[in-house]
C-alpha positions as CSV (number, residue, x, y, z in Angstrom):
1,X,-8.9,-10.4,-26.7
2,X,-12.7,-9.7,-25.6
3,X,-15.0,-12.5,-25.2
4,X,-18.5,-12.2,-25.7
5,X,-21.1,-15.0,-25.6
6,X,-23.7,-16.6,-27.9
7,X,-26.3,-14.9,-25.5
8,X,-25.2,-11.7,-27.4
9,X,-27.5,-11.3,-30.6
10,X,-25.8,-8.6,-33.4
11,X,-22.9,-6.0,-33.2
12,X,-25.5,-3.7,-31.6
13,X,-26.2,-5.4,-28.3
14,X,-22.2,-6.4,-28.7
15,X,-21.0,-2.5,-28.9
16,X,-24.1,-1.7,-26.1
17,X,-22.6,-4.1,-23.8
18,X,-19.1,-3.1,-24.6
19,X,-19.5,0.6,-24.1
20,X,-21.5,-0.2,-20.8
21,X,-18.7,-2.2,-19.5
22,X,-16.2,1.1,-20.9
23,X,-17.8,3.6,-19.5
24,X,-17.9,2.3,-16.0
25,X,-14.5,1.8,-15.8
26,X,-11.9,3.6,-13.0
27,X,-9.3,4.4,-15.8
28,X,-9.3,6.5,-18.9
29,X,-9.0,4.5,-22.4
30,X,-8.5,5.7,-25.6
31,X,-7.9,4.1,-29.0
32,X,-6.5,5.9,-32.4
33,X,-5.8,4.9,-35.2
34,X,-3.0,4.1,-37.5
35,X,-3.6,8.2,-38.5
36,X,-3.5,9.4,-35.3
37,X,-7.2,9.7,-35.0
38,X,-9.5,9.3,-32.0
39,X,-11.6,6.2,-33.0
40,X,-13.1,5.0,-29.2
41,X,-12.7,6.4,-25.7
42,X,-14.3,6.2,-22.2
43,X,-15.9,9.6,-20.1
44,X,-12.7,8.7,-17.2
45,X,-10.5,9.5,-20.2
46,X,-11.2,13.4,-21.0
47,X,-11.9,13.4,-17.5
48,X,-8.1,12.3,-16.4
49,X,-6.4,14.6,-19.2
50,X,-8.6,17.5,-17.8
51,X,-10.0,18.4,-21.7
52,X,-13.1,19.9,-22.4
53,X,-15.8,16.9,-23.5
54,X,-16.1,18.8,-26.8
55,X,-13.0,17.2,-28.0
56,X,-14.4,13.7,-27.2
57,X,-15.3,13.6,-31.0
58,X,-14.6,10.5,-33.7
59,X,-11.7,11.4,-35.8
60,X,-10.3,13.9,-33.5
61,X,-7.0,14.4,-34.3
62,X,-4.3,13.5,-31.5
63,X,-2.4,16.3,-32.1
64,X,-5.6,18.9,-31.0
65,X,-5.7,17.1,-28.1
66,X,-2.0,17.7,-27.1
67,X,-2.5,21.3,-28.4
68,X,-5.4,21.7,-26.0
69,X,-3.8,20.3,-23.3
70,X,-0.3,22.0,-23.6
71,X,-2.3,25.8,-24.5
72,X,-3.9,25.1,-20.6
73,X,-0.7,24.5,-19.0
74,X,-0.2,20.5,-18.8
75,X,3.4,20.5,-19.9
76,X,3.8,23.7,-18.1
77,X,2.8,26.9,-18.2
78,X,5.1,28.4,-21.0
79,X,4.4,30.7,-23.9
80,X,2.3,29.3,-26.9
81,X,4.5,28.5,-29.2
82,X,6.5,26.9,-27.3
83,X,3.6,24.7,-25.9
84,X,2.5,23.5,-29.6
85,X,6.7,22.3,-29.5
86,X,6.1,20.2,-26.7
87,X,2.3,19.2,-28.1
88,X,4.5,18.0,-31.3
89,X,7.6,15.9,-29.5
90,X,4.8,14.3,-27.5
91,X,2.9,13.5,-30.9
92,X,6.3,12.1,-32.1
93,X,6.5,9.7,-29.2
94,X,3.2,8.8,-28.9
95,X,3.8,7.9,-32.8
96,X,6.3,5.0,-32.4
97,X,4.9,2.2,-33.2
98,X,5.6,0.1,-29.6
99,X,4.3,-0.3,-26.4
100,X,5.4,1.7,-23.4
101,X,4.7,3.0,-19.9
102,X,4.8,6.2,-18.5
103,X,4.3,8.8,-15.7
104,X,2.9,12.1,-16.0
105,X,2.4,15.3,-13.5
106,X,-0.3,17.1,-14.2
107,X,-0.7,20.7,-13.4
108,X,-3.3,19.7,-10.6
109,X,-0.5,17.9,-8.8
110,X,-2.2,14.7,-10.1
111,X,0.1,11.4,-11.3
112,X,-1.2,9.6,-14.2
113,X,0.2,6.4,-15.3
114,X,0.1,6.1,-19.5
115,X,0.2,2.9,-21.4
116,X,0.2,2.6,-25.2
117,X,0.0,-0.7,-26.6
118,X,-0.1,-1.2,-30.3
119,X,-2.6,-2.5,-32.2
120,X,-2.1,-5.0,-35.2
121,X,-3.6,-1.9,-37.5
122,X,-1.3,-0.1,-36.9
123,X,-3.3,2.1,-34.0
124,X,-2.7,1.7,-30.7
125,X,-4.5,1.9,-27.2
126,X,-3.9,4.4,-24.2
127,X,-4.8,3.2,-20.8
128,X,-4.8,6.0,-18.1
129,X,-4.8,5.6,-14.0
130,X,-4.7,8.2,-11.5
131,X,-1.5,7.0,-9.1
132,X,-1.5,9.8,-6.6
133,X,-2.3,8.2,-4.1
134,X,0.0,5.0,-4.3
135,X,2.8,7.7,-4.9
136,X,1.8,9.5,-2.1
137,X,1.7,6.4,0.1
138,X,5.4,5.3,-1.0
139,X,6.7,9.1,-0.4
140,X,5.4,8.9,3.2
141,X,7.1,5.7,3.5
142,X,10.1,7.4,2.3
143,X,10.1,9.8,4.2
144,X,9.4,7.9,7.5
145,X,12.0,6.1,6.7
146,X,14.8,9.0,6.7
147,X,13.7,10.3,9.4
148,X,14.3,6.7,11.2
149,X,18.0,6.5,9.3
150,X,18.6,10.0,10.9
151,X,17.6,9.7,14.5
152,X,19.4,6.1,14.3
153,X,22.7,8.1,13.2
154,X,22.5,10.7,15.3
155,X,21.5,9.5,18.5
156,X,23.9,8.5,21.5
157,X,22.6,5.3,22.1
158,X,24.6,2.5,20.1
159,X,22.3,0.6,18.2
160,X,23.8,-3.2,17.4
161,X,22.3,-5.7,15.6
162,X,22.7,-9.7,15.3
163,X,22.0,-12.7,13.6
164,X,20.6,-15.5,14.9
165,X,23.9,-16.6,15.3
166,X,25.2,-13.8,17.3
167,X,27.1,-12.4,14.5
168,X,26.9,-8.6,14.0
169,X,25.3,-7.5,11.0
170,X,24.6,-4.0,11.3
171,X,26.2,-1.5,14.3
172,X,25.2,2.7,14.2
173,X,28.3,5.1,14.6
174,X,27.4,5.0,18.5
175,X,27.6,2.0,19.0
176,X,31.2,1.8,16.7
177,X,32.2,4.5,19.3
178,X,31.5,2.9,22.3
179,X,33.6,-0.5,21.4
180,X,36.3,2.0,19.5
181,X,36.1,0.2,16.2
182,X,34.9,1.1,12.6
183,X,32.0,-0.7,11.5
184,X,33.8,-2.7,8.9
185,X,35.6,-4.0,11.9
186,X,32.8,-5.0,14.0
187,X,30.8,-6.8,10.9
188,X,30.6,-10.6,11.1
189,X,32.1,-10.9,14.7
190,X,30.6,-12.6,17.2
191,X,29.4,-11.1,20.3
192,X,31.1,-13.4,22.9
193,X,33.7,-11.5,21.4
194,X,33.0,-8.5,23.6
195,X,33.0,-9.2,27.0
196,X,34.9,-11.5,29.6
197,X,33.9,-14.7,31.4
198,X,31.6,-13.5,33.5
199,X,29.7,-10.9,31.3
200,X,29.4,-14.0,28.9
201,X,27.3,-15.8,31.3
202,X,25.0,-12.6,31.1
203,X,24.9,-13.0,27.1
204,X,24.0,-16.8,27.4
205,X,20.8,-16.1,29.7
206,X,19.9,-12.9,27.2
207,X,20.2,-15.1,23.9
208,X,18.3,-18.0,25.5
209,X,15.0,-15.3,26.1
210,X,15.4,-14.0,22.8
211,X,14.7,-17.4,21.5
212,X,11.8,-17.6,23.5
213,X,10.5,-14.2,21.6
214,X,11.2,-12.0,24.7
215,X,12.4,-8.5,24.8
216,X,14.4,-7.6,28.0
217,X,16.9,-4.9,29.6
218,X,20.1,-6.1,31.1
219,X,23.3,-4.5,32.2
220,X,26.3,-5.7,30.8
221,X,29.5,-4.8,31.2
222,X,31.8,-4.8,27.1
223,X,35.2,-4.8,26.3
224,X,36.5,-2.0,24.2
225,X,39.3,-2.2,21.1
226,X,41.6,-0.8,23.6
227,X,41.1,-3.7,26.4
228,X,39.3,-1.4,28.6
229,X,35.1,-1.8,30.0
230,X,32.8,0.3,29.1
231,X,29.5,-0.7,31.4
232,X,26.3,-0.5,29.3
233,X,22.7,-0.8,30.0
234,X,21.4,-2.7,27.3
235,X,17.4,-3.0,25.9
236,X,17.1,-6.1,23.5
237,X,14.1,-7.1,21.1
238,X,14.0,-10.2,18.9
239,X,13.8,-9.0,15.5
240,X,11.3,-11.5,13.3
241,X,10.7,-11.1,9.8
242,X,7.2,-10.8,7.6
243,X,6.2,-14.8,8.4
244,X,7.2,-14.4,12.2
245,X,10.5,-16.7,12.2
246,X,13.0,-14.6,14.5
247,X,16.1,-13.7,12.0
248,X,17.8,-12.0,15.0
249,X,17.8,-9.2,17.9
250,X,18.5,-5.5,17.9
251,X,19.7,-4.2,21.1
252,X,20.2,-0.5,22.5
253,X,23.3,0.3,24.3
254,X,23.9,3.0,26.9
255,X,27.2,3.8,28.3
256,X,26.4,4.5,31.8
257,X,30.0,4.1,33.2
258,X,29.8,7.6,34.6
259,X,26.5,6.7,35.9
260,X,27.9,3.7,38.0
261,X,30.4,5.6,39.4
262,X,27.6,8.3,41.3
263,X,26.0,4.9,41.8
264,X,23.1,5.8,39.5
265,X,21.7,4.1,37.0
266,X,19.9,5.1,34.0
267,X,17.0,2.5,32.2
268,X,16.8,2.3,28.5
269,X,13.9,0.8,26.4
270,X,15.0,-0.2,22.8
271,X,12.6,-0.6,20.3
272,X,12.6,-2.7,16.9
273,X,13.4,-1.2,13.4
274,X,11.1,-3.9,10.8
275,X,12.8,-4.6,7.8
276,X,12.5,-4.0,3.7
277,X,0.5,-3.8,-13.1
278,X,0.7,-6.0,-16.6
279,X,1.2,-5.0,-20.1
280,X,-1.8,-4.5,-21.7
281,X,-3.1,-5.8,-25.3
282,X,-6.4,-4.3,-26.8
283,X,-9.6,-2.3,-25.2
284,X,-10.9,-4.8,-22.6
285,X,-7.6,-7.5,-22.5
286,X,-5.4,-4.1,-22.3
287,X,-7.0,-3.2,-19.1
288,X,-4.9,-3.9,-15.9
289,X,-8.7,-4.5,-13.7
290,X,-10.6,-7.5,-14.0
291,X,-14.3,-6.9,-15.8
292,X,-17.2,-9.0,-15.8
293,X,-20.9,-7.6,-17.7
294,X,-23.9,-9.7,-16.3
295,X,-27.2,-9.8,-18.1
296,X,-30.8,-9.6,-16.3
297,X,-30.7,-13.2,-15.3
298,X,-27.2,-13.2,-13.8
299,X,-25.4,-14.7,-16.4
300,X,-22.2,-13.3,-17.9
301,X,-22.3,-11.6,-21.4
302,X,-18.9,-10.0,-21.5
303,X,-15.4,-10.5,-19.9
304,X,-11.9,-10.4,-20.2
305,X,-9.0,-12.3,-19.4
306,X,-7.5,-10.3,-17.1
307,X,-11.0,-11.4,-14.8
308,X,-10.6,-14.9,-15.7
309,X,-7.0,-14.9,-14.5
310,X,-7.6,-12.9,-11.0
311,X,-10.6,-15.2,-9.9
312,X,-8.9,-18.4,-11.6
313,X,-12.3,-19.3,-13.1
314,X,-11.4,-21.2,-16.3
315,X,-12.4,-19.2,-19.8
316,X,-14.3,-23.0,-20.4
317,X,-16.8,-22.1,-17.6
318,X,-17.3,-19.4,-18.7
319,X,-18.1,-19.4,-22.3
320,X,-21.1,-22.1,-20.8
321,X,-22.6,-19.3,-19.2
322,X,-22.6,-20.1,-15.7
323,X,-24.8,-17.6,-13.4
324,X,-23.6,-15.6,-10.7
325,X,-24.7,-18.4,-8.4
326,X,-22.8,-21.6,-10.1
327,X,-19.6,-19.1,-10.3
328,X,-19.6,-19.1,-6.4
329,X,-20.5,-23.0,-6.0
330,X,-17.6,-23.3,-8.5
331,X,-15.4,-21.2,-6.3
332,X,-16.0,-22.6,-3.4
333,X,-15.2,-26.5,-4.3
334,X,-12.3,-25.4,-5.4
335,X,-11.0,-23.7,-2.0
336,X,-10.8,-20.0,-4.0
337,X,-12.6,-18.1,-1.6
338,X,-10.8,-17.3,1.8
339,X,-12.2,-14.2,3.0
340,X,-15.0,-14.6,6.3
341,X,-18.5,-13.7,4.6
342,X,-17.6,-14.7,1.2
343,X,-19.2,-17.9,0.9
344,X,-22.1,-17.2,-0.6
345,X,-25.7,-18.3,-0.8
346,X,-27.8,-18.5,-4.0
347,X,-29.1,-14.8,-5.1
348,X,-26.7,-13.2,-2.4
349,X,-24.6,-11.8,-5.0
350,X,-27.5,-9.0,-5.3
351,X,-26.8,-8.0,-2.3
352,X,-23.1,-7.5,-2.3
353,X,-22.4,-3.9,-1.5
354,X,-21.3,-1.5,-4.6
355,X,-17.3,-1.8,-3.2
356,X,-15.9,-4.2,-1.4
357,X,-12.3,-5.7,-0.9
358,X,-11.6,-9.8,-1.3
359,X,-8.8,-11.8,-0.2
360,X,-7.8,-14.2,-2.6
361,X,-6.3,-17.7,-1.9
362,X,-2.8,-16.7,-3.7
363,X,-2.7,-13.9,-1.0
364,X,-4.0,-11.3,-3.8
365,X,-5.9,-8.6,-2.3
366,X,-8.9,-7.6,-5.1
367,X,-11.4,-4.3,-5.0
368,X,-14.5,-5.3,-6.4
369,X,-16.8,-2.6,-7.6
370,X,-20.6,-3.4,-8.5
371,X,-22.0,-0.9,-11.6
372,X,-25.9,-1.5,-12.0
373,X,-27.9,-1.2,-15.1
374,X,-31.7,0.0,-14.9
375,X,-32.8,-3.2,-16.9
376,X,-31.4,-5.4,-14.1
377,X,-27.9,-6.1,-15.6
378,X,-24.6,-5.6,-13.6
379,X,-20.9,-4.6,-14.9
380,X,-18.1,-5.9,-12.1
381,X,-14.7,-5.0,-12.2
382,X,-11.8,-6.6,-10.1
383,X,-8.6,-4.7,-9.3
384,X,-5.4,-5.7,-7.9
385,X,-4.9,-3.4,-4.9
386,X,-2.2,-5.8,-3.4
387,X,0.6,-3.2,-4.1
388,X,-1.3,-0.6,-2.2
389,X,-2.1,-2.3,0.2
390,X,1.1,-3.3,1.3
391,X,2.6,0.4,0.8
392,X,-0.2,1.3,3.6
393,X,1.1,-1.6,5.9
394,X,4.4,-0.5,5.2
395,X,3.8,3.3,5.9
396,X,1.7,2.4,9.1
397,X,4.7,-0.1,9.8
398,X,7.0,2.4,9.5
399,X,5.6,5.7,11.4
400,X,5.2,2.9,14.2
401,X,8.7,2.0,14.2
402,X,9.8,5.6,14.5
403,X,7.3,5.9,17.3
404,X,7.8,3.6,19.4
405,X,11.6,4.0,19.2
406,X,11.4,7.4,20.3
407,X,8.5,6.8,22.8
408,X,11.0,4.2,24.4
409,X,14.1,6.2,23.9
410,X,15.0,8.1,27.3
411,X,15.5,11.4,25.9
412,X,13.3,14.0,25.7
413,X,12.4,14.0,22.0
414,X,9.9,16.4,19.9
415,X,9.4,17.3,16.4
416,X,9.0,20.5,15.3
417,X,7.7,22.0,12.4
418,X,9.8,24.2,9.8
419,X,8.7,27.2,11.5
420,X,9.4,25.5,14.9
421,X,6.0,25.3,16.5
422,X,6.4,21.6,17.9
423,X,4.3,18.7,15.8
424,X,5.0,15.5,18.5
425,X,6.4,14.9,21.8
426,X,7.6,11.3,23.3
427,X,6.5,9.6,26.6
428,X,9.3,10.2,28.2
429,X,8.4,14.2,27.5
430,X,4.7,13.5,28.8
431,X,5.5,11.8,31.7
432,X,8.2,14.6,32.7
433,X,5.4,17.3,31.8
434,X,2.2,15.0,33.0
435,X,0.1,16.2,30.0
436,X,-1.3,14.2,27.2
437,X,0.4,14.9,23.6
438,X,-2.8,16.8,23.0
439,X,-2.4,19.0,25.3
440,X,0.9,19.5,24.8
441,X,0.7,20.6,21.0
442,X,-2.2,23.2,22.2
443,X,0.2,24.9,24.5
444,X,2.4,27.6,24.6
445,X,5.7,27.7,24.9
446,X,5.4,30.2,27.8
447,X,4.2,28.0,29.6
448,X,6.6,25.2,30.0
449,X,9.6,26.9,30.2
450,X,11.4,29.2,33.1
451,X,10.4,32.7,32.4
452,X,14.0,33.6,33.0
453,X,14.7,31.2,30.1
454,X,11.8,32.1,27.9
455,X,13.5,34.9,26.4
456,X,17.1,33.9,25.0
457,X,15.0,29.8,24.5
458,X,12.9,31.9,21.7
459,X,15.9,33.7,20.5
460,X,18.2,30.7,20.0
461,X,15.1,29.0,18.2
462,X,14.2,31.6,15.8
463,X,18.2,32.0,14.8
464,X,18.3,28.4,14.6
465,X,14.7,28.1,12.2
466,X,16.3,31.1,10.2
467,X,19.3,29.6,9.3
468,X,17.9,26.0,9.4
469,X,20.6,24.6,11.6
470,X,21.1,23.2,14.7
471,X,20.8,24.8,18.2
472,X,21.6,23.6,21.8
473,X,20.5,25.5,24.7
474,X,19.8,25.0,28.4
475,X,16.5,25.8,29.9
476,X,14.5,25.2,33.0
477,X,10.9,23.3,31.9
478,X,8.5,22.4,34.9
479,X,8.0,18.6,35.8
480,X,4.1,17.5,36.7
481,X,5.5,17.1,40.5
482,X,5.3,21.5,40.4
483,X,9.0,20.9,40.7
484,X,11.7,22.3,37.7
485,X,14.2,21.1,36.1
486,X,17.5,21.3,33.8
487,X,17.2,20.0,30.8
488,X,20.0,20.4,27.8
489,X,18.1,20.2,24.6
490,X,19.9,20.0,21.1
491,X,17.9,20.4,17.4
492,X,19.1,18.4,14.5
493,X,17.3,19.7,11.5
494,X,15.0,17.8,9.0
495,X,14.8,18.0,5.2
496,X,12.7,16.0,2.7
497,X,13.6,14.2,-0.4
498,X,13.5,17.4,-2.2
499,X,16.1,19.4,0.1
500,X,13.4,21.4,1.7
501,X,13.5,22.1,5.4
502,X,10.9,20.6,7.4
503,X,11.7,21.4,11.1
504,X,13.4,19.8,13.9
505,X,14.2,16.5,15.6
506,X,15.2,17.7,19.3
507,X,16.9,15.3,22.4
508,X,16.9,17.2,25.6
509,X,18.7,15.7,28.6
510,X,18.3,16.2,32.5
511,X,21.4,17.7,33.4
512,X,19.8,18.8,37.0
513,X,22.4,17.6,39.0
514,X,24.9,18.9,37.5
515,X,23.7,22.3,37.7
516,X,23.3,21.7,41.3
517,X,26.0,23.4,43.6
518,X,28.6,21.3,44.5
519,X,29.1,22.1,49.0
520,X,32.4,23.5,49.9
521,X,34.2,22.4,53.2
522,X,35.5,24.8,55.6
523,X,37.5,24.3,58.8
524,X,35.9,24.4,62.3
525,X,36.7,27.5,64.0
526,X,38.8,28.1,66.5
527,X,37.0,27.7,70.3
528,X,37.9,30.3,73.0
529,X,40.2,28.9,75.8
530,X,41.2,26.4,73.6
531,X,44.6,24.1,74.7
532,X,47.2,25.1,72.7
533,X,48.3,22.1,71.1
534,X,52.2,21.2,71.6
535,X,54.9,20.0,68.7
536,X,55.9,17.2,68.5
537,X,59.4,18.2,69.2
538,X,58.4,19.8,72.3
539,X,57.6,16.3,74.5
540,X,59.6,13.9,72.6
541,X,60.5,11.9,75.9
542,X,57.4,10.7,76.4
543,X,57.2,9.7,72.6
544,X,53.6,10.7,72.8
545,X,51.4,11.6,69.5
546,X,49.6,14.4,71.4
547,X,49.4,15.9,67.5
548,X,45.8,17.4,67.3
549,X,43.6,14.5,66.6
């Protein structure tokens, strides 16, 4: 339902208003009747089905439309008579007499999201939105998400996480292989259960500054399935969830036994993995956004309920005609308005910018767009971003996750791309090569590597690209001290949601030392005019040793 004021005199100024308020809006509506026929629409909605305007006509059959749109490829690009068949089972569908919502993929690589809601007639209403960009958003998301669930299963480091009770809720195959348990077995127990007496006093002092918020490295020496140790550097970070209460820790554990017996130790950083519209009625009530027509004076003329419902500003207000300036007194007594700026003075309303973006007291985030009419009046319409928004937060979220896991990793890690030029490069990486990532992505491979590498390096790289699997090789890369070094590097490869191959995720190691060449011992050589040393048996009366020393 529409509501209109006494201040508007006669259906004309009604269905002036009404189409001003229409033709402003960000989606597409259209409304047929119970024959199928085109009866009202808005510019956005022959603009969002890609048809020529000269369809926008009254009585316009449904079915031309669909023709039009399936003879230029919207259903796909197919022969004609089969595109009037798919015109017709759309025709059909859209002809059922209930309310539904859909998606569609245009042929521009656009999303649209339909909406038909009937109409008591016998008619019904179609509400079209461009989502490309929300989808696009919660791809990326996706996406940054597999790529986190596949360098978490595929890298050495165990990765085990607890409750605040120091149960274990979650373990990564590395970390199962390091303790020699399955993951089933490791689930619910507690960590004490891991380590002796004196490794327990370690765990006491870590959970104590994980309370405190604190993220630390420790070593820490755990007891394996089959009773044996297995000595571990471990990096730990309290894990908190969206309101800041800690819910736990994540720690990353490297076995760096072998390291403790060269007496060496290796330093691992661990990094924290975060955790996890309305049907419409009829022309202005079906709309999902907010709409609010002023007149001259400020005053509203026109609204729906969808506005009266996102700004909580009772329909009983309203219908007394407030102005714009009572609205925000009104607001404001009554604690709505929460974002800094937004308490307004009288006549500042004028000044609001054409978009801007309002935090609500319910934690609803609101994009408020300002439409100007030459005669002084103003058309407003309020939409509920709050779903996009947190999709953005929740890509940003994630792509920083992933970075700063592999930034605090101490492998060498780089991405590549699917035709293995590299995309990004960790710190640990940078601070082996001294460059900035910049500088790094603008250089060629030529020169970071041993030129008696360069050669096979390429080869194995190419084969590996070609065949989209995964390489390891052993090169020589030059460290910002001038000095080189050994490093083992192996590529896992990436693919999308839809199978296709996007490039790399490599881990190089430094394996210098043990391509180092290990110093053979030989025997002093004989001296000229050297005693010769007697046996034993020779002087056994004087039961001296006068063995050589």
């Amino acid at each position: 339902m529409t509501f209109f004021t006494p201040r508007l005199a006669g259906s004309t100024s009604r269905k002036s208003s009404l189409r001003q308020v229409l033709d402003q809006l960000t989606e597409g509506l259209g409304v047929f009747d119970a024959e199928l026929q085109l009866r009202s629409w808005n510019p956005r909605f022959f603009e969002l089905l890609r048809l020529d305007p000269k369809h926008a006509t009254v009585s316009r059959p449904l079915q031309d439309l669909l023709q039009a749109m399936a003879l230029t490829g919207e259903f796909g690009v197919v022969e004609a008579a089969e595109a009037r068949r798919r015109a017709q089972r759309r025709l059909h569908r859209l002809a059922r007499p209930i309310s539904w919502v859909a998606e569609h993929l245009g042929r521009d690589g656009r999303t649209l999201e339909l909406r038909r809601t009937a109409l008591p007639n016998g008619g019904f209403v179609i509400l079209l939105a461009d989502i490309s960009d929300r989808k696009a958003a919660q791809q990326q998301a996706a996406d940054q998400q597999r790529m986190l669930k596949l360098l978490i299963e595929h890298t050495e480091q165990g990765i085990w996480f607890i409750d605040n009770g120091q149960l274990t809720t979650d373990a990564n195959p590395a970390m199962c292989r390091m303790l020699g348990l399955t993951l089933p077995q490791m689930l619910g127990r507690h960590i004490f259960s891991f380590v002796d007496l004196e490794n327990a006093a370690i765990f006491r002092t870590q959970i104590q500054q994980r309370a405190l918020g604190r993220a630390a490295g420790y070593e820490i020496a755990l007891r394996r399935n089959d009773g044996t140790l297995v000595h571990c550097y471990n990096n730990a970070t309290p894990i908190f969830d969206g309101q800041g209460v800690k819910v736990g820790a994540v720690g990353m554990f490297s076995d760096i036994s072998p390291l403790k017996q060269a007496e060496q130790q290796v330093r691992l950083s661990g990094a924290l993995l975060a955790q996890k519209t309305q049907v419409l009625e009829t022309t202005l009530d079906s709309l999902s956004q907010g709409v609010l027509a002023l007149d001259p004076q400020g005053r509203p003329n026109a609204y729906n309920r969808r506005f009266s419902e996102l700004l909580h500003i009772p329909q009983s207000l309203l219908q007394t005609q407030p102005t714009m300036d009572e609205l925000g007194a009104y607001q404001i007594r009554q604690g709505l308005l929460t974002t800094s700026g937004m308490h307004p003075t009288p006549g500042s309303w004028r000044l609001d910018p054409e978009r801007y973006v309002r935090l609500g007291h319910d934690g609803v985030v609101l994009e408020v767009r300002s439409h100007p009419g030459a005669d002084g009046s103003l058309v407003r319409t309020y939409t509920d971003i709050t779903a996009n928004v947190q999709a953005q937060q929740a890509l940003q979220e994630s792509e920083a996750h992933f970075r700063t896991m592999a930034d605090a990793a101490p492998a060498l890690i780089w991405l590549s791309r699917a035709d293995g030029s590299p995309l990004w490069f960790n710190q640990r990486w940078l601070q082996l090569t001294g460059r900035t990532l910049e500088q790094e992505l603008t250089l060629d491979w030529s020169a970071r590597v041993h030129p008696e590498d360069l050669q096979r390096a390429h080869l194995q790289l190419l084969t590996a690209v070609h065949w989209q699997t995964t390489f390891q090789l052993e090169l020589r890369l030059l460290r910002a001290d001038g000095q080189t070094v050994w490093v083992m590097d192996q590529g896992i490869p990436r693919f999308g949601h839809d199978g296709k191959f996007e490039g790399f995720t490599a881990y190089g190691w430094d394996i210098t030392q043990r391509k180092r060449p290990r110093p053979t011992w030989w025997p002093p050589r004989k001296r000229q005019n050297a005693p010769t040393w007697r046996s034993p048996s020779s002087c056994r009366a004087c039961r001296t040793n006068c063995e050589r020393p």
